[in-house]
Structure formats: structure tokens, C-alpha cells
N, C-alpha and C positions, 0 to 999 in steps of 0.2 A: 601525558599519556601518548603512547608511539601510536601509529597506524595500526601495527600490526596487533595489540592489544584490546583493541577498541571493535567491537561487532561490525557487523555493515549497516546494522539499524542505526546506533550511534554515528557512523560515519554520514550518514544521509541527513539526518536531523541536523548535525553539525553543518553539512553542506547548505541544507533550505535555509538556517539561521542566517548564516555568513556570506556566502556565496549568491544564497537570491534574496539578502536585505529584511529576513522576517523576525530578525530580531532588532531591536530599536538602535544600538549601540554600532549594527553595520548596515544601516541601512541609506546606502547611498545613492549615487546616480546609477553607478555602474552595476548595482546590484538589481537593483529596478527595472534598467535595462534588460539586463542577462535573464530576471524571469517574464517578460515582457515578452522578450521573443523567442524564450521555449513554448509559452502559452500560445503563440499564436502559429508557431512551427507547422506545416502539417503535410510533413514526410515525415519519416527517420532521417533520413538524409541531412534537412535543414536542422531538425535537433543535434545532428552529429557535428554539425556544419558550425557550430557555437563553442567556443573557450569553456563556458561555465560546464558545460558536458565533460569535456575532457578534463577539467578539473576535477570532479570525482570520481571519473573513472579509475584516474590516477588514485588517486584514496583508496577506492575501494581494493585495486589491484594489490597496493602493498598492503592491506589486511589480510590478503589470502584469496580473497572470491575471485579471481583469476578464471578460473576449473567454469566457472555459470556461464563467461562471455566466451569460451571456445564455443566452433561449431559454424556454421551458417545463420544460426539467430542472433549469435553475440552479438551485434549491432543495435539488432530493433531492440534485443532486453535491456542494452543501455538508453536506448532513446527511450524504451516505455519507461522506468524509472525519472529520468529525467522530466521528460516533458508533464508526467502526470504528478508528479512530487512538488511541481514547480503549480501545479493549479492551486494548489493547499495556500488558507490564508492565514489558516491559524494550527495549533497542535494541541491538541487533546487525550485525554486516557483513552477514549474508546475506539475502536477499532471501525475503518473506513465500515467494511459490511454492519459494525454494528449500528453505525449512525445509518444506513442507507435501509436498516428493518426498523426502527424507531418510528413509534405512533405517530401519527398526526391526524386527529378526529378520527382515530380505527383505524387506522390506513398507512402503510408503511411510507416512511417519505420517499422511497422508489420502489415503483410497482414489481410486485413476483415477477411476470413478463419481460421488464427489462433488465430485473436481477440475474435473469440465468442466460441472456441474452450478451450479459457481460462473461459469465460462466462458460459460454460455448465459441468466445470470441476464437477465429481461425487461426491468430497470428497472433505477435506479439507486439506491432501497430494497430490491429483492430480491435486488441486491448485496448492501446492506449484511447485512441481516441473513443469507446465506450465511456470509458473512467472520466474523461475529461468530460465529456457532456454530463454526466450524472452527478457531478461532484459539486453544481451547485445545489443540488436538492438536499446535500448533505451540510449546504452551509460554509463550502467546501472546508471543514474542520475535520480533519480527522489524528489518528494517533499516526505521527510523521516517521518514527523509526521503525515501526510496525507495519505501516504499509512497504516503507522502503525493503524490506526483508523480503517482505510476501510478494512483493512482483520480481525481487534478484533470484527467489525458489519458488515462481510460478510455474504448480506442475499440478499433479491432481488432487495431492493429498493436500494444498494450499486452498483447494477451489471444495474441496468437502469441509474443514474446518470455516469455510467463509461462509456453508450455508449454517452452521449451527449458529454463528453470530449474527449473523441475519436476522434467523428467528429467534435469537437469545436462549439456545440449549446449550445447556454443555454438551462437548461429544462425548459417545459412549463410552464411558471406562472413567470418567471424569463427574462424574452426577457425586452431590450430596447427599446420601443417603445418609440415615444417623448410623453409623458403627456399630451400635446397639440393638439393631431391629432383627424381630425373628424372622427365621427364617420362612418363606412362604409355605412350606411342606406343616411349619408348625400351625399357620394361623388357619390353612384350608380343613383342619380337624376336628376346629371349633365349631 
């Protein structure tokens, strides 16, 4: 499958596997390294400053997302990808905010407070580094293509769907209701 075929979530998950060692079959010195010192990175700079960066930039480039790193942030939104994709230890179905609203004794395993605290980050560093602290409270596991998407199209409509997951609602328009249910005009007659 070419670059250009393949999402940018796929591209990213592909990247975490291979490139930072989290899959058994590449996991070598070099891999180890390269997420070693995104983890411990803490500019954009020094994330920019690393091979395994530019290796998926380049991926991602010949997939098409080109268009998300023009600008003056194009930088930090490759380093927020990077450096926070590179925390991840594991890969899962659910989705980072979903795992970050998940009980534990009543209690979300990160607090509302620092959830929207994440939600109002100023930049696209002070993203990063929010995610990166909070991500071990989530086990750091989360669904690795799915974040990688959601920080390469961090805009508002990315930070509203994060709070439905959060709380485990579906968003509006999206609910299961049963197909079959009357209408409310009919049941208030009763």
C-alpha cells in the first residue's frame, strides 16, 4: 500500500510500530532511542531536531496532509504529533479522551479541571506538553491512529467531539434512538 493510499492515522500508527520500536518485530536500539528522546524533548525545536520526526513528516507529506503543516504552526503541529504519539505504550480501540473520562471509584481518571485545561491549551506546544503529562493517568494506551488524526486536524470541531468522548455521549445527530419510537407530539396526548 503506497503513502498516498493509506490515511494519516494509518501512517502514524505505522510510524509508533516501526520507527519508535512498539511493535516487537522492530524494536530495536535505534527505535528506543528515537522514542526516548522525543519523550524527553521539551521545545518543538528539540522534537524537530530528531530524524524519527522527519521521518514521518515525510510520510505524512506524500499522503497529502501537506495543506495542516503550512502556516506558522506547521512546526509545533509536527512536534505536537510526534513528541505526544511517542508517549503512547500501547494501542487500543478507545479513543485518548475516552480513556482520560473512564471511572475509577466514580471518578474520571483525569479530572474535568485538567480536561478542559487541555481543551484551552494556547498553542500547539502547550498542547503537547498537557497530553504528555496526563497520559499516564490514561495508562498512556490509547487508540494510536485516532489520536494521530485528531492532533494533524486540531481545530474546534476536534476539541467538541473530545468532550462527548470524555463523557461517553455520542454527539448530537449521532444518539441511538430506536427507529421505531413515537413521536413526542404523540406520547404527550396520552
Amino acid at each position: 500500500m503506497s503513502e498516498a493510499t493509506r490515511t494519516p492515522g494509518q501512517i502514524v500508527l505505522s510510524w509508533w510500530a516501526r520507527d519508535l520500536g512498539n511493535n516487537a518485530d522492530f524494536d530495536t536500539g535505534a527505535a528506543r532511542k528515537a522514542r526516548a528522546e522525543l519523550r524527553r524533548a521539551d521545545t518543538a525545536s528539540r522534537v524537530l531536531a530528531l530524524e524519527a520526526t522527519h521521518r514521518l513528516y515525510r510520510h505524512l507529506i506524500e499522503a497529502g496532509a501537506g495543506p495542516r503543516f503550512a502556516g506558522d504552526n506547521g512546526p509545533e503541529r509536527l512536534a505536537l504529533i510526534a513528541t505526544v504519539i511517542a508517549g503512547l505504550d500501547a494501542h487500543a480501540r478507545r479513543s485518548l479522551p475516552a480513556r482520560f473520562g473512564e471511572k475509577q471509584d466514580d471518578r474520571p481518571r483525569l479530572s474535568h479541571l485538567r480536561f478542559q485545561r487541555i481543551l484551552r491549551a494556547g498553542d500547539d506546544w502547550e498542547l503537547a506538553v498537557r497530553l504528555r503529562r496526563a497520559l499516564p493517568l490514561a495508562g498512556r494506551t490509547a487508540n494510536v491512529a485516532g489520536l494521530g488524526t485528531d492532533l494533524l486536524h486540531w481545530n474546534e470541531n476536534t476539541r467538541n467531539r473530545w468532550c462527548f468522548d470524555y463523557f461517553g455521549a455520542p454527539p448530537p445527530g449521532e444518539d441511538d434512538a430506536p427507529a421505531n419510537s413515537e413521536p413526542l407530539a404523540a406520547t404527550e396526548q396520552d
